[in-house]
Every structure is written in C-alpha cells, then in structure tokens.
N, C-alpha and C positions, 0 to 999 in steps of 0.2 A: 504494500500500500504506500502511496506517496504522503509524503510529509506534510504540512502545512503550518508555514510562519506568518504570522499576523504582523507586521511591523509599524507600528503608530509613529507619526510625525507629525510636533506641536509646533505653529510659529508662535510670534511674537502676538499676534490678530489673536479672536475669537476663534478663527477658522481653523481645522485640523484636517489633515488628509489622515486615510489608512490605507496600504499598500497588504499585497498577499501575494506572497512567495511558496511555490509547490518546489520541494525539493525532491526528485523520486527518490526510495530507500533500494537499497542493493538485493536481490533477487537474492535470499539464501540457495535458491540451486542453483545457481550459478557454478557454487565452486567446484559440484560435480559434474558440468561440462567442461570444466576446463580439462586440457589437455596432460597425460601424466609425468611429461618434460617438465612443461611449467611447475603441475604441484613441486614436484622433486626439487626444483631450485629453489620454489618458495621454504620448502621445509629444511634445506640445506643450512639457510641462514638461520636455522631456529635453533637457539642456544639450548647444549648437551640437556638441564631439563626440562624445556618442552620439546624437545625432541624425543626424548623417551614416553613421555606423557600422551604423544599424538602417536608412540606405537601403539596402540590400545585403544587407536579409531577404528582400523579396518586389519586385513592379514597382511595385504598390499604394503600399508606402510609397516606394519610390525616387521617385515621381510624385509626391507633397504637396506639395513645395516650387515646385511649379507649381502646387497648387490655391488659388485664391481662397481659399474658403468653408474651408480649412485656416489658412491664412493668416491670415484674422478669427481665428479661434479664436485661433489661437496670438499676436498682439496683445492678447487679453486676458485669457489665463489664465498667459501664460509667465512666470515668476519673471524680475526682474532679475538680471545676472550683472557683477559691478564688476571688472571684469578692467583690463587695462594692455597697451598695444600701444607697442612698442620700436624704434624705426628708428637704423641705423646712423650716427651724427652726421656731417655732411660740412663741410668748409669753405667756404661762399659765397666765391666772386668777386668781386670789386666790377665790377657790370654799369652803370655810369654810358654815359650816350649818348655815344654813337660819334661821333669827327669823320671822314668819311669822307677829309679835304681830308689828311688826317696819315697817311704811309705806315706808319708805325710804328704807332699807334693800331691801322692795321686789320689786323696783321698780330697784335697780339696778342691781342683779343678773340676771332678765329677761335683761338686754341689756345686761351684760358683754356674754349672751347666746347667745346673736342672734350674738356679735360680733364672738364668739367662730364657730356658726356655717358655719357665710357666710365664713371666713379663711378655715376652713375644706372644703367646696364646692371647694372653689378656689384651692387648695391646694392640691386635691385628685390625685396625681399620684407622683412617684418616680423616679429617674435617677437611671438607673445601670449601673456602670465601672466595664472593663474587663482590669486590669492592665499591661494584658501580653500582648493585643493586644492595648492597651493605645485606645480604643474605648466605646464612650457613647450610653446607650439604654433608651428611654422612658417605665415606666409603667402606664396606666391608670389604675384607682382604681374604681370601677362601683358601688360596694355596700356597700364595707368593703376599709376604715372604716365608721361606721355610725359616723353622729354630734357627739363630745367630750370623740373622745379617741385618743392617739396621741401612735407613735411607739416608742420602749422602747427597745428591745430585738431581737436579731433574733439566730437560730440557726437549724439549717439541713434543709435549704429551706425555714423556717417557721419563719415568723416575726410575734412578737409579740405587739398587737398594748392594751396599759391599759386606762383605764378608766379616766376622767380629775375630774371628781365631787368628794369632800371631802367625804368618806364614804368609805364603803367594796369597794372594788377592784375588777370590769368586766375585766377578760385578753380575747381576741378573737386572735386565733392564724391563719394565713392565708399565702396559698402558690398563692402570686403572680402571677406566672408564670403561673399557670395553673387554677387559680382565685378559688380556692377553701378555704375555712375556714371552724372552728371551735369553741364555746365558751366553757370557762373554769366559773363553779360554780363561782360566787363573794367570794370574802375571808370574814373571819369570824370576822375580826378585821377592823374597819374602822381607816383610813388613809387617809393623804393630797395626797403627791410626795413620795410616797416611793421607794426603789433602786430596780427591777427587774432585776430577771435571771434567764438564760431560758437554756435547755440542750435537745436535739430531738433529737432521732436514727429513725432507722427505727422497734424497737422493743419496744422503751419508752418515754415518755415524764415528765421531772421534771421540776417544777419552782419553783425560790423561789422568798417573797414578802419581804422588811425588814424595817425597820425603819418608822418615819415620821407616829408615832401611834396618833390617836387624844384621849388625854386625857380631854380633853372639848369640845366645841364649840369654841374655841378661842386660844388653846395651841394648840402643838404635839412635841411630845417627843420618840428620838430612844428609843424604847423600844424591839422590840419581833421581830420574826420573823414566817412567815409562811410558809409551804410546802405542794407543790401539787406534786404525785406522778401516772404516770400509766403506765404498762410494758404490756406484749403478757403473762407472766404466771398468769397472773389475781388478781395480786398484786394492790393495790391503796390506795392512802389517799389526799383525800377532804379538804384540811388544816388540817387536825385535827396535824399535826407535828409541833409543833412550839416550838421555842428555845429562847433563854434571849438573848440579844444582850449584847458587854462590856459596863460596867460603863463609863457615859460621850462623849461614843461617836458621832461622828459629819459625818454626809455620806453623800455622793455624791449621790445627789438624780437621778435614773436611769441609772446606769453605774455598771455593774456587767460584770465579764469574766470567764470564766468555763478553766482550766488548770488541767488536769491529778487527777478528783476526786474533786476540788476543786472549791468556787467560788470565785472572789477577790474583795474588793473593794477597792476605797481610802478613808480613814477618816483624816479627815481636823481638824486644829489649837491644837496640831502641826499633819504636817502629819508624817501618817501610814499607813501600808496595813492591813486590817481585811481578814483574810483567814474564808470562813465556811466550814467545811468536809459534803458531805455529806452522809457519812457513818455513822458517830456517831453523827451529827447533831450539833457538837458546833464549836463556834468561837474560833480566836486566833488572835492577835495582832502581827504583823512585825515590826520593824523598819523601817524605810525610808531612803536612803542612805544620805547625805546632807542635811535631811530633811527642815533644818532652812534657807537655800539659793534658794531651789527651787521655781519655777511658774508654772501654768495652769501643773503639773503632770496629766498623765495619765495611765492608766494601759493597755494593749492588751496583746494578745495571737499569737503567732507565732513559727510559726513549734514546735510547741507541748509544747510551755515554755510562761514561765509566763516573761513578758519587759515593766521596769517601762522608759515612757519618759518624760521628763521633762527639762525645762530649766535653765539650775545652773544663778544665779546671786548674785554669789559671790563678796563682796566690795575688797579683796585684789589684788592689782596689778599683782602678779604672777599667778593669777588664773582666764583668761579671759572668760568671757560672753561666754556660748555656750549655744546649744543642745545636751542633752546625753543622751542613750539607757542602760539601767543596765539589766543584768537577772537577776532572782532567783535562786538561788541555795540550794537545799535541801539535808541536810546530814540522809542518809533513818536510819541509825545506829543510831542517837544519834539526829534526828529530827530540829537539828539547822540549820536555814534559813541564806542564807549568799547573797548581790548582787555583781555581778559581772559588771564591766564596757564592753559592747560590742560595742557600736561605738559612736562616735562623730560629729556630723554636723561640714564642713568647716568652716572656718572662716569667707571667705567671704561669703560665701552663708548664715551663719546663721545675718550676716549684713543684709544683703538683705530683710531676712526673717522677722526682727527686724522692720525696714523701712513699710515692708508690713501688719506688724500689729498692730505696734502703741499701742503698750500695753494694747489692747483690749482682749488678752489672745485667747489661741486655745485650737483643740481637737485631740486626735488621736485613729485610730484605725488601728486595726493588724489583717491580716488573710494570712495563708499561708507564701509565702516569703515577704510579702508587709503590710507596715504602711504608710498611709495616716497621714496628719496632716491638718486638716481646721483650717481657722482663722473665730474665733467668729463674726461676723457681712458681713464678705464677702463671696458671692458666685461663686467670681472671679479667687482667690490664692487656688489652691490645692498642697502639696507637699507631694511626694512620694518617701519612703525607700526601693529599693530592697535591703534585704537580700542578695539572691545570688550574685549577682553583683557588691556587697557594695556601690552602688551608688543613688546620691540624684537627684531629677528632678522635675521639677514644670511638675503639670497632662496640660491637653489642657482645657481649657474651656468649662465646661458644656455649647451645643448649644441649650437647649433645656429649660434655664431658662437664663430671660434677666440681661444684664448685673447693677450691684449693689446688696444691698447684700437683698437675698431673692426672688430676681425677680419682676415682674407683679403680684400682687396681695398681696405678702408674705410681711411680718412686718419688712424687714431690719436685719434681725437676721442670714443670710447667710444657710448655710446646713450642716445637721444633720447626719452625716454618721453611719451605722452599717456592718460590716464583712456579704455577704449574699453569698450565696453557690446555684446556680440555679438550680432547679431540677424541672423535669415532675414527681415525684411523691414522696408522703410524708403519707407511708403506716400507720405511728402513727397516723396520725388523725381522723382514722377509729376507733381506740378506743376509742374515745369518742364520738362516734357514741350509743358506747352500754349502757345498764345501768351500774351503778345507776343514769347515766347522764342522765336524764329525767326532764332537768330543762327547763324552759323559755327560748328562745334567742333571742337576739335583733333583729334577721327579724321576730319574730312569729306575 
C-alpha cells in the first residue's frame, strides 16, 4: 500500500495551503524476485552475525558458506570488520626440559600438566568486540586449541594459537569463525616464550619465531630468529630462514605487529623498538621517545602506521602524568625513523585510569580506527581510543565472563586481547593443505 504524507504550510496571512504526498512503500516480494547473484552480494556484505542469522531463512542461504563461487564473491566485495578477540589471560608454567634421572623433577611437571590442562578445558572459548557497534560475541572453541598451547598472534581471520612446552615450537593457525585450522611444521630451534608474528592474505602466509633460544636445559638466551614462508606461486620455506637477533637484546615475549613490510617489537631495559624487514631478513634498533620515563609501553598498528602507547611518568612538575600515543615516522630518502606525538589521554580521565589500575601495568592493542587498553589482572576496565573521533570511552563489560579478573575458572590475570578481523573464509590455509606439508598433526 502506498504511503500518504499530509504536509501543512502556514504563511504569515490567515491563508494556509495543504499539500499530499503519496510515497509508494516497497513490494515485500520483491526480494524474492530478485535474482540469486544479487541476493549473494547483498548478503556478502552482511557482517559474520547477521550472516549467520539469515542462515536460518531458507536451505539456499544456510548452504553458501559451502559454496565456492559465494565465497569468491564475498572475498571481494565484503567490507572489513576491525573487531578485537579477548582470551582469558593464564599463567605459563615454566616448561624447561625434564630430567627424567630427578624423582622430584618428574613428579612435578606431570601436575604443573594437569594444572595446565584443566585451565585450557575451562578456558576454551573467546569474547569478540565489534567496537563500532560497542557489542560483545561468544566463541566456543571445540577442538582447537588442544591441552598446552595458548594464543599469541592473529592476523587475516587467522589466530594463531603456539605451543607452551620448552622445545621446537607447534604454531596451529585457526579461523574461528568458521572453526576450521591448520598446523605449521614445529621450528627447528627449541625455545621457552619466544615473540611470534604472524602476517595472512589471502595469497600467503609468513610467521616469524624470535628470541627466548634454549641454550641449555636451564638458560635461554635472545639469540636467532626463524621464518616460515608460503604464497599461491609455490614459493616456501620450512624455517630454514633464520637471522641473528641485536646484541643484548631483551623482548617482549609474544607481542609482535606487522606495519607496511615490517614486524615491530618492544625491547626492554632500556626501551627500544627492534624493526625486522622482511624482505632482507635483518633487524634494526629505534629509539624510544622518553624512553627513561615510560611504563607498560606498547606497540599496535593502526590505519596502516606503526603507534607506540605508553605512559610518560615523568618526576618534573611541568610535565604531568599522562597517557601518550606517538607515530613513527619514516624518512623513505635517507631511512631515519622519527616519533611523532599524536594524542594524549585527559587529564582526568587518565586519573581515573590510574585509580583503576593500581600500578598493576596494562596492555594495548590497535586495529583499524581503535586501541583498546586492558589493565593487567582485570576483566572488568576496558578503555577504548577512536581514532576518528579522537575520543576516549570505557568499553561495556564483557557479559559473558564473571565479574573479577579472569572470571569463573581463569587465574585472576584478566584478558588477553588481539586485533581479529572476522571472516567466513581464509583461502591461505589450503596451502598447507598440500605438500611438503605431510607432517603429523595434533588430531592425527
């Protein structure tokens, strides 16, 4: 039926006109003649949940997420979604090699195991924030991950979850959304906690492993680094890539960011940023802005740049307590890195902030317009950076884990955030599908 708008017009006179406007309303069957190309793009662009929600109109669409030729589509029409994926923070172990010849040695490794695993049980699902619409989603996690490996990386859909036992390094990489995984060969060097980074297209997949080398049974020492490589031209390498880390360095064990070719980390007492190219394969050393006054520094990635945050606590009176954002700046001519100041937390609000975390220190991460900041032991305080906006806001309370920090089950260590990007498909994972990847994997 069509519409009808009455629109009155009073002048200044006695006299009034009234005008009427038919607007027609849109033919609800309409949408069943449209054609089923069309549907399929329109529903392309409809974010992971109502996309699942409109599986459960007909069989038609509940069956796309099996079709190929839907699947292309939705590869290149579907808007990016910079969302943030939350895991319960646990305590590592220290999984140093086992002397079996020590009866005590072996008696405690088997409990710090079972401790390890009932946490894992308990633990097996993820929170997803969509920051644009300030709304939280549950993930159950059904097979992946197995008992002792904890998440470390994500990148184009694909979270990366590493192995917790001292030794080579299991990466299994899995898209959530549509519960599907992957294992990656164990590395060639064994290691405790070393830093992962992970980079996923739809054409490639690169990780790098670095630091936290085991030089004994009882040491580890930054030492080396490893890279795994694999693209659609049939190009690859199985760690065989590995590079010398700088002298003396000290890393942030698990905290790695991909920025324009590069991967960053922060290296501690005094800090630094260590850049690795992965073109030519070598490191390099930045400077830190303030570096001697800073706390809990972090590094993220947003709209396409590299933003150190951190908290200035500077002793001199003209130069008060805050929170401050820097970019990097690269001179492509003459290669010199330079930070740039890009925002600053209020005054009162970084009070506020201060009050709520008690010098327990936080974390931050960056995807798209938005940085997130969790504070170390709570699962309570979220506080979020839009970019565009330039405005700061405390998120809403994860409903989906109980109030204190960790929840029901979790160790008090609050949550673990990573940048996650939701996608029904993550075509790289297929190559490792092919050989030479004919390894063992942990469901075999």
């Amino acid at each position: 039926m069509p519409i009808t708008t009455i629109n009155m017009v009073t002048g200044s006179s006695s006299m009034s006109s009234t005008s009427i406007v038919t607007t027609p309303r849109m033919d609800t069957r309409l949408w069943s003649k449209l054609p089923p190309p069309l549907l399929d793009r329109i529903i392309a662009f409809l974010p992971p949940p109502a996309f699942f929600r409109a599986r459960s109109v007909c069989k038609r669409w509940y069956s796309l997420i099996f079709s190929n030729t839907f699947l292309q589509l939705y590869l290149h029409v579907s808007p990016r979604h910079h969302w943030f994926i939350f895991f319960k923070r646990k305590t590592l172990k220290s999984y140093i090699h086992r002397n079996n010849n020590n009866a005590n040695n072996e008696k405690q490794p088997h409990h710090d195991h079972h401790l390890l695993h009932q946490n894992i049980q308990e633990n097996c699902e993820g929170y997803l924030y969509d920051p644009r619409e300030s709304a939280w989603y549950r993930l159950v996690f059904s097979s992946v991950p197995p008992s002792g490996f904890s998440p470390a990386s994500s990148s184009g859909g694909l979270v990366c979850w590493v192995s917790d036992d001292a030794g080579p390094k299991t990466l299994i990489l899995s898209n959530p959304i549509v519960k599907t995984f992957a294992q990656l060969p164990p590395t060639l060097r064994p290691r405790l906690f070393p830093s992962i980074g992970l980079i996923a297209t739809n054409a490639s997949i690169h990780a790098v492993v670095a630091g936290d080398d085991l030089i004994s049974p009882f040491a580890v020492k930054n030492l080396t680094t490893e890279t795994f490589h694999i693209d659609t031209n049939g190009f690859y390498s199985i760690w065989g890539t590995t590079s010398a880390l700088p002298r003396l360095c000290s890393l942030e064990s698990g905290r790695m960011v991909f920025v324009d070719g590069k991967f960053y980390c922060m290296n501690y007492s005094p800090f630094s940023i260590l850049s690795h190219d992965v073109s030519t394969n070598q490191w390099l050393k930045i400077q830190a802005p303030m570096r001697r006054f800073l706390r809990s520094p972090s590094l993220v990635e947003c709209r396409g740049r590299l933003v150190l945050v951190a908290a200035v606590e500077k002793s001199k009176l003209n130069v008060p307590r805050s929170m401050r954002l820097w970019g990097l700046q690269v001179n492509v001519a003459t290669t010199n890195a330079a930070w740039v100041e890009l925002e600053r937390m209020p005054q009162q609000l970084y009070e506020q902030f201060v009050e709520e975390e008690r010098g327990s220190g936080f974390d931050c991460v960056g995807h798209g317009d938005f940085i997130v900041v969790t504070v170390r032991g709570s699962s309570e305080r979220i506080l979020l950076f839009d970019f565009y906006r330039k405005a700061w806001h405390w998120v809403p309370q994860c409903p989906f884990v109980a109030c204190g920090g960790g929840g029901e089950g979790g160790d008090g260590n609050g949550l673990h955030g990573l940048a996650f990007e939701p996608r029904l498909a993550t075509p790289a994972m297929a190559l490792l599908d092919q050989p030479p990847f004919t390894f063992q994997s942990f469901g075999a």
